[in-house]
N, C-alpha and C positions, 0 to 999 in steps of 0.2 A: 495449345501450349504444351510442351515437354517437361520431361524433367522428374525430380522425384516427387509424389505427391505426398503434402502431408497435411494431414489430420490431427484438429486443433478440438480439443473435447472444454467447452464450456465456452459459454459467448458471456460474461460479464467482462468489466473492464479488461483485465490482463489479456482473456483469450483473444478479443477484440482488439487489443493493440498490437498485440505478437501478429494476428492473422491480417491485419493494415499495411505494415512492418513490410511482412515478406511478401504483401503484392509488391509493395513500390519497390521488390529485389527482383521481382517478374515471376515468384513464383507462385504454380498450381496452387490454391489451397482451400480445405474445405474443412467446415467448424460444426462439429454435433453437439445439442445442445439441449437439455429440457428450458424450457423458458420460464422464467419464474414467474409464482403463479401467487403469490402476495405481492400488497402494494405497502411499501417503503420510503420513506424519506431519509435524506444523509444530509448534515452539515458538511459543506468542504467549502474552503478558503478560491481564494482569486489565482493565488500559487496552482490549485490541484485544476481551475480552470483552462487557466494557462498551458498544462502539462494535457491536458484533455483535447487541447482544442491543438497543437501540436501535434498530436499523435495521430489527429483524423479523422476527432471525434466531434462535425459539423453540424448533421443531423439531430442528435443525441442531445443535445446540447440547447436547442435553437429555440424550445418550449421549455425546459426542465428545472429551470433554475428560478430561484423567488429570492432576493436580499432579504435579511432579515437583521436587525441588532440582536446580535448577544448579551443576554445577560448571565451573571457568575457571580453563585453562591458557593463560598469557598471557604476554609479555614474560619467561620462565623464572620465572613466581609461580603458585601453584595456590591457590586459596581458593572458597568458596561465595557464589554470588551469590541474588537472589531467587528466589523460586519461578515457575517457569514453568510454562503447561499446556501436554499434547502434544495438539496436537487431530488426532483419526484422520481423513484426508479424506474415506474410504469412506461409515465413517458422519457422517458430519458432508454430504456431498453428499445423502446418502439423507436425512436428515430438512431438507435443502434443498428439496427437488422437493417435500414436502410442503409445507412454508410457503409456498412460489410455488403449490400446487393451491389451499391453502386463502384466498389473496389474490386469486384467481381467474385469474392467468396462465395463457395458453394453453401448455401447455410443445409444443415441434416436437423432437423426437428424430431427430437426424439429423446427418450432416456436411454443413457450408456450401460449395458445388460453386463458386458465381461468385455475383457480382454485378452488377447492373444498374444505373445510375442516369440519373436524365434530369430534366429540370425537373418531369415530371409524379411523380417517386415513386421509386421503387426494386424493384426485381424480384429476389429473391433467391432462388436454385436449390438445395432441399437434397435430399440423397440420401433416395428415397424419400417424397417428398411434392411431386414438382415444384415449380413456379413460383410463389412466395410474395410479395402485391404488400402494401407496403407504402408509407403516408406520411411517415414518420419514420423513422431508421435509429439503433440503437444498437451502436459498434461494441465490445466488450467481450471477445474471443478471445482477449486476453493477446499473449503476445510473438506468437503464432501469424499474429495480423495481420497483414494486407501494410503496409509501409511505405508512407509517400505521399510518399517521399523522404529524404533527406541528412538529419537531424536533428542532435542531440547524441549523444555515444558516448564511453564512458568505457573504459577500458584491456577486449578483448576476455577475454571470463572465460568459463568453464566450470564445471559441476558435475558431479563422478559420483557420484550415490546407487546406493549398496548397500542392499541389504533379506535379510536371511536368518531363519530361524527357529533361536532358541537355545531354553536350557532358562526355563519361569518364573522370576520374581525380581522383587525390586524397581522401580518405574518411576523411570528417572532420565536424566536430560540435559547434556551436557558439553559445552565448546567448547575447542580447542586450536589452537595455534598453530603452522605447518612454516617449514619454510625455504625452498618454495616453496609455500604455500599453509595456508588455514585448516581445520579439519574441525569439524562440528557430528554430536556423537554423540547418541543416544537409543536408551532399552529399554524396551519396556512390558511390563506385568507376566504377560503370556502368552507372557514370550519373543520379543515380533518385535523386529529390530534392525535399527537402522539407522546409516548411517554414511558422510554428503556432504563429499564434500572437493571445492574448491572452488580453480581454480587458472588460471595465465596462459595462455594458446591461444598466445601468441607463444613461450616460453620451455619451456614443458612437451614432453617431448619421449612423448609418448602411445604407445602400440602400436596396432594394427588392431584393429579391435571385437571378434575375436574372442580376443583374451588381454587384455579389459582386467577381468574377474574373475581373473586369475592380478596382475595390477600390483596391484589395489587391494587384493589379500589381502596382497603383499608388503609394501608400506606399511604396512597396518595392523599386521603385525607386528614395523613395526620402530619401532612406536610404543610408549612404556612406557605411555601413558595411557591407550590405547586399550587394552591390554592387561590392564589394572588394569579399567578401565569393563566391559567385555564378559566379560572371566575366561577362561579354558583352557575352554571350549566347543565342542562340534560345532557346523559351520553350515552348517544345512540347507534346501534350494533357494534356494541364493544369487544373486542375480539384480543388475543394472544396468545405470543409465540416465545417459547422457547429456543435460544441457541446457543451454542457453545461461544465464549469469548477468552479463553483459556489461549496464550502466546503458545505456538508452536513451529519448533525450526523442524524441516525435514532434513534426516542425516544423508542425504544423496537428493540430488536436484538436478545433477545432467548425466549423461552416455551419451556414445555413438549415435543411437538412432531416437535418442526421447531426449525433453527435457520438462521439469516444472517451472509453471511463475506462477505468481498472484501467491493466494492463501496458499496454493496447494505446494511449495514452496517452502514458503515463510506465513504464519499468520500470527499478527499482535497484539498486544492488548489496546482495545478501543479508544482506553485515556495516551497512548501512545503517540495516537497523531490520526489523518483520517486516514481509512482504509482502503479505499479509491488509490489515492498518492503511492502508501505502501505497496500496495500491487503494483502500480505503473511503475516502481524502480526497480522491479528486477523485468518485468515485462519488455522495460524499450528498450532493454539492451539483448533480449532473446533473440530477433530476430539474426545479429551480428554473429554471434554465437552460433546458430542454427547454419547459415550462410558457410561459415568457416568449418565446421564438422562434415557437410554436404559435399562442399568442392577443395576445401585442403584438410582429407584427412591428415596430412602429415602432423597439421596443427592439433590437432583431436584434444591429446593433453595440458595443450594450452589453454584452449577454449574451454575446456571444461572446467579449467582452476580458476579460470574468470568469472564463472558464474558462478561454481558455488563457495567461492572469497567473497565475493560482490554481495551476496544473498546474506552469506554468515555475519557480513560486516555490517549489513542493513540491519539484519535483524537483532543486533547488540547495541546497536545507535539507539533504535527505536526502546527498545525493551530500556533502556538506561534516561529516554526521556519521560516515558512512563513513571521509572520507578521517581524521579523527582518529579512528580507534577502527585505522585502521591505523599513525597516527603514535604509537599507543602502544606497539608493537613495535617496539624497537630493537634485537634482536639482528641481523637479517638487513635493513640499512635499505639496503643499497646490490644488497642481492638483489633480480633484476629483475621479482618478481613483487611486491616489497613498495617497490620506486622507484617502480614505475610508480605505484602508488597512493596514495603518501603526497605527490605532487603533484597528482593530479588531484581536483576539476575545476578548484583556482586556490589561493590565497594566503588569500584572506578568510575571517574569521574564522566559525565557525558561530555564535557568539553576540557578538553585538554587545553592547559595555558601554551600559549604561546615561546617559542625558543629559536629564536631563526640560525643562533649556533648548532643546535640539536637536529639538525634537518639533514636526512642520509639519502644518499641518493644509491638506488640502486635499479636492475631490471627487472619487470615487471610486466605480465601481460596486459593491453591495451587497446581500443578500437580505433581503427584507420581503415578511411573507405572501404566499408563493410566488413572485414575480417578483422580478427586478433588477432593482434602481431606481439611482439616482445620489443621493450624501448626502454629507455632510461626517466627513472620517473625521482619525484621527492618525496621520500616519504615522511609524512608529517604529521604530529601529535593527531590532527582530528581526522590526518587522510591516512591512516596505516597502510592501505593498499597502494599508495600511492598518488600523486598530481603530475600531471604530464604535460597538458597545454594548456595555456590560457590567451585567450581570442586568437588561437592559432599559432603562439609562441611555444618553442617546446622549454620546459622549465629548469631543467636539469644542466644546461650549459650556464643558462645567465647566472643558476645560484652558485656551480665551480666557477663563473669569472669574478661574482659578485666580493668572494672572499679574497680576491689580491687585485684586483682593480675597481677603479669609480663607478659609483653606479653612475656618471654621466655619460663615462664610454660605454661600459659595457647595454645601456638602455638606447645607444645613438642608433638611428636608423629604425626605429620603430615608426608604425605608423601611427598618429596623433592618440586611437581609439586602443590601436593595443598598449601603449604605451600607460592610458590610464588603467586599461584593467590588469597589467603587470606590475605598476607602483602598488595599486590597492591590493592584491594579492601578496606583495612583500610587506606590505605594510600588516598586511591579515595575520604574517608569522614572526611578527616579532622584528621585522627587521628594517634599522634608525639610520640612515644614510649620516656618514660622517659630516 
């Protein structure tokens, strides 16, 4: 195969869908990658399954996921929420590397030492396989990324996950609320448990690394929830990790010859939404991007204002469902782990009401059989960057005919399926058919 090769650095989710992506565009690609070397578990919804199993993710997927009921301790109320799956990371990575061998990605096993760049390419140094030259850079490492500067930063946050082995039982998953911080519990049905609390770096007053399993045992038993969820259990090789959980936007995320997604991009706060999801929306649109920079530089500037619109607008979505999902705790609002966050990142609302008067239509960059192009889109209270098609309709005519003719002419000649998701869509913005 020809062409420019490029080199995709980190194989979790985003790297793994970018480098999926631009097989099925036919291109070269190959992904270096330390393998992660903790075992994890992640709540994500049927949504984040969906969007997984879409992008590629077959293998991956096929053992990794366990139903659980949720339960939610919140604002001093406990009730049942949806069902969520625990997806194991261990194996959910392992039938990773498969879906990336069988796409034909070169996988590089290694840790990323330095990097290189110059007008001519980029030279990237992995442990154990020297000097790796590529024409394309995907940076995709998560938060592990070097900054490329001063960005966006949301109140400094912390996670310590606990992992220990209890006795089998049930698989189930809970979230509760502290008076400085939140905790997300989970038990799979072999017994492993786990148990991420989640808290301010400013305010949290930590120990030394080596009695922070004596703190977070203390907590947890002075928790009736958690006490209830895990049961009077032995817990055996208990272990924990610290990591950063601090929102952070990067203030550059494409060029010419590089781009970011996933964390290394954007990364948000945890209560935000799952993080899986998060990465996959700036990730499945890299590869359209990467396509359009390769073979129509002309477009260069356009492509690039697509991605990092797209990113910045993500990560203000997110950051603003966050900050309500912590302005629904009011017991401890003026506690400095729960101030700092029920003002940040601003005022504005996450959902914008509805105005289908208010709806402007302008051009905007857009994805059309692989490249970004420029089209006439609507921009609307919760779509700033715009809406363009829905089930294949482009949007911006029917709303200019909508305001001096019937929506029965101007909807005639749809087919039966677009026709519904184009009512529901007008309907979505306000807008009452006379």
């Amino acid at each position: 195969m020809t062409g420019p090769r490029i080199l995709i650095l980190g194989a979790g989710p985003a790297g793994a869908a970018v480098a999926l992506g631009l097989r099925r565009l036919g291109y070269s690609v190959s992904l270096a990658s330390e393998w992660r070397r903790f075992a994890a578990l992640e709540g994500v919804s049927v949504r984040v399954l969906e969007a997984l199993h879409s992008a590629g993710f077959h293998h991956a997927l096929g053992d990794a996921t366990l139903p659980s009921q949720r339960e939610v301790a919140w604002n001093g109320q406990q009730h049942s929420q949806n069902i969520e799956y625990l997806l194991d990371r261990t194996t959910f990575d392992k039938g990773l590397r498969e879906d990336l061998r069988l796409a034909g990605v070169e996988l590089i096993d290694g840790r990323v030492l330095g990097i290189e760049s110059s007008t001519d390419g980029h030279k990237v140094e992995v442990q154990g396989h020297g000097a790796i030259k590529a024409d394309f850079l995907v940076e995709a490492r998560g938060r592990q990324a070097p900054s490329l500067g001063k960005g966006v930063r949301g109140p400094e946050t912390v996670s310590l996950l606990n992992r220990w082995q209890g006795r089998p039982g049930a698989t189930a998953s809970a979230v509760e609320s502290l008076k400085d911080g939140w905790v997300w519990m989970a038990r799979r049905a072999d017994g492993q448990c786990y148990w991420q609390w989640t808290l301010d770096v400013a305010s949290a007053d930590l120990p030394d690394k080596r009695d922070l399993l004596q703190y977070c045992l203390e907590r947890r038993l002075d928790s009736v929830v958690a006490q209830a969820f895990f049961g009077p259990q032995r817990q055996i090789d208990v272990q924990v990790l610290a990591r950063s959980s601090t929102a952070i936007l990067n203030p550059h995320v494409c060029s010419d010859h590089w781009i970011r997604v996933g964390d290394a991009a954007m990364a948000v706060d945890p209560l935000s939404g799952n993080g899986i999801f998060q990465s996959l929306s700036s990730a499945l649109q890299a590869p359209t991007v990467i396509n359009t920079l390769l073979c129509k530089p002309e477009r260069s500037a356009l492509a690039q204002r697509f991605h990092q619109q797209r990113v910045e607008q993500l990560f203000m979505r997110f950051a603003r469902i966050g900050r309500d999902f912590y302005l629904d705790e009011q017991r401890w609002q003026d506690q400095p782990f729960w101030l700092a966050r029920r003002q940040w990142p601003d005022a504005v609302a996450a959902h914008a009401e509805a105005n289908f008067d208010a709806l402007k239509i302008e051009r905007a960059p857009v994805l059309c059989d692989g490249f970004v192009v420029e089209a006439q889109v609507v921009i609307t209270p919760d779509q700033p960057l715009g809406a363009w098609q829905v089930h294949g309709v482009e949007l911006a005519p029917l709303v200019q005919r909508l305001r001096s003719e019937p929506h029965e002419q101007v909807l005639a000649g749809l087919t039966e399926s677009q026709g519904r998701g184009v009512r529901s869509w007008l309907l979505s913005q306000g807008y009452r058919p006379v």
